[in-house]
Structure formats: structure tokens, C-alpha cells
N, C-alpha and C positions, 0 to 999 in steps of 0.2 A: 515494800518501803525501803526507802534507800537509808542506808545505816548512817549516813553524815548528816541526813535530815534529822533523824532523831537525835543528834550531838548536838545537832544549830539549835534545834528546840529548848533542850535544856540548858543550853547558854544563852539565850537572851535575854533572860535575867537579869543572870549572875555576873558580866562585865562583859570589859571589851577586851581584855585577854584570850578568853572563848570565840568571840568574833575575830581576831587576830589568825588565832591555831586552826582554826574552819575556813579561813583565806587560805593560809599557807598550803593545807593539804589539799587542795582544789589542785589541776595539773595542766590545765589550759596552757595552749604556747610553751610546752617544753620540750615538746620534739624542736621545735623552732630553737631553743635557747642550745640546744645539744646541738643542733646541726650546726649550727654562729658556729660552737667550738671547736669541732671536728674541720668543719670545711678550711681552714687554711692551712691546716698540718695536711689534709688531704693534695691541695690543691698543690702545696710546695712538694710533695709526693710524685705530683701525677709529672708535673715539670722539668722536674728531675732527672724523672728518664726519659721524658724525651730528650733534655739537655744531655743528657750522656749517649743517646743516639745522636746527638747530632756532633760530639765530639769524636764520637766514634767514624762517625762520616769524613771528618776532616784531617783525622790519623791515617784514615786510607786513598785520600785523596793526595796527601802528602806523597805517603810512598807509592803511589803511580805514578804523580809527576816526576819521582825521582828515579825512579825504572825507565820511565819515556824519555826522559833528558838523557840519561845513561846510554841509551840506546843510539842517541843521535850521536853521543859525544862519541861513541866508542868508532862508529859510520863516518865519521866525521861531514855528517848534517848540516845545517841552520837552517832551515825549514821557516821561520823569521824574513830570512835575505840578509836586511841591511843590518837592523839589529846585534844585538848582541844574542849567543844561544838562553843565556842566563833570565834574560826580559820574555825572548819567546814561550821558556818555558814555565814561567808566573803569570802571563797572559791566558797559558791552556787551564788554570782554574776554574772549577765548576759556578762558583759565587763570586762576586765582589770582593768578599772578603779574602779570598782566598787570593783574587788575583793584587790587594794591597797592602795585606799585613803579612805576606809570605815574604822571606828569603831564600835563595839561590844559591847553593856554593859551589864551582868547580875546581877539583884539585886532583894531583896527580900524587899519591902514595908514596912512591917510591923518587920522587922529585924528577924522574923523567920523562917522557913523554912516547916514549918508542912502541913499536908494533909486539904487544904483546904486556906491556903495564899496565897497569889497571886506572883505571880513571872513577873519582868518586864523585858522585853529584848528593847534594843535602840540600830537603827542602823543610824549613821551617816555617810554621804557620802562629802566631800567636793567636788563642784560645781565648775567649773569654765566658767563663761559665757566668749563664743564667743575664744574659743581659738588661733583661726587662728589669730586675731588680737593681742592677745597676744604675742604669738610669731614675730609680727611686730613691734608693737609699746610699748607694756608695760602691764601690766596686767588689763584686764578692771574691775575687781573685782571679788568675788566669793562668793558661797553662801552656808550655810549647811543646806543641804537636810536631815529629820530626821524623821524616822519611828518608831513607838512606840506601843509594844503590851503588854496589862497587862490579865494574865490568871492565873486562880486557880489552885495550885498544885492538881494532882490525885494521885501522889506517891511521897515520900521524896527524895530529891536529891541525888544519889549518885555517878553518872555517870560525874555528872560536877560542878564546883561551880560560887561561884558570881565574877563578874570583869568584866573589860574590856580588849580586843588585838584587 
């Protein structure tokens, strides 16, 4: 005999307080009411890091485009043609995103240009964590992701000059 049977028995009597306390301890649907709670602290959990993998992806995308532009700059490249080296090198992004909310910078350290100065190229990416919320609720913030390469000219520039696009 199940022990809550004999509790219900003796309270149907005696009120509806007894009938009350004999609902309440019944347990149906509480895995169910536990899971509701857990699942969105879980789910913003699981997001998370994927969102931080995929920032992380975009930190190293940065600095290879800034190693490969570097590369060109120091060769004196534009692998582009008619372009500018700055646009070619926001065009080699892996995503969309990379190739339109990126910037480009070329500069020369030492303000000159000669065989043997170094040449820095900066690529900045603005971040945006967790976007799907975003689009729900408001912006959760964002972050600039920034790649930076500094290499010795081997030939004098003439293919592109210093700036940012």
C-alpha cells in the first residue's frame, strides 16, 4: 500500500487543506518545470562558447590578413591591379563580415619609406558578441578584434601607399 493513499484516506473527511497537502506532494511534471529552468542558463552557456570560438576565429583572421598584406607591402605587390593594396586586402576575408566591417591601415614607422624600414599594416575587424540576441533584445556589446604586422621593406613602394579603407 502506497503511504499517500493511506494520508488521502484520512483526510477526506477532515477538509480541503488535506486535499490541498496530498496535491502538492504528488510530483508529476517536475522534471518538466526543472528543465524550463535550467534550459536558458544552459542554452546561453552552450552559445557562448561557441560565440567566443568564433571570435576567436576572427582575431586570427585579422592577423593573417595583416601578415599577407605585410608581405605584399614589404614586395611591393598589389596582387588587386587597379585597386588600392588596402581594399585587396579586405576583399581576402574569409566572411562577409570580415570583408565589410574590417579596416586597413598602411603606415610607415619611421615616416620613411626606404629599403630597409619597416612597413606596418593593421587590420581591424569590429566584433559583435552573440548576435542573435542582438537582434532580440538590444546590442550585447562589441569588440575590435586587431591584427598587426610590422616587416622590413625589400623594395621601395610604388605599387601602393600609406592609409587606411
Amino acid at each position: 500500500m502506497n503511504p499517500q493513499d493511506s494520508a488521502t484516506r484520512k483526510c477526506r473527511a477532515a477538509s480541503v487543506l488535506c486535499t490541498v497537502v496530498a496535491f502538492a506532494r504528488r510530483r508529476n511534471g517536475s522534471a518538466a518545470v526543472e528543465f524550463a529552468v535550467v534550459l536558458p542558463v544552459l542554452l546561453l552557456m552552450v552559445f557562448g562558447i561557441l560565440d567566443f570560438g568564433r571570435a576567436m576565429n576572427y582575431d586570427n583572421d585579422a592577423t593573417h590578413l595583416a601578415n599577407e598584406g605585410a608581405r605584399w607591402a614589404v614586395v611591393n605587390a598589389n596582387p588587386g591591379g587597379s585597386g588600392s593594396l588596402q581594399s585587396y586586402i579586405k576583399s581576402q576575408g574569409d566572411t562577409a563580415e570580415l570583408q565589410n566591417n574590417s579596416t586597413v591601415c598602411i603606415s610607415f614607422p619611421n615616416g620613411t619609406s626606404k629599403i630597409g624600414d619597416p612597413v606596418s599594416v593593421t587590420v581591424a575587424v569590429n566584433f559583435t558578441w552573440l548576435p542573435f540576441i542582438d537582434k532580440a533584445v538590444g546590442s550585447p556589446g562589441s569588440t575590435t578584434m586587431t591584427g598587426k604586422a610590422v616587416m622590413r621593406l625589400e623594395q621601395p613602394p610604388t605599387n601602393y601607399g600609406a592609409g587606411c579603407a
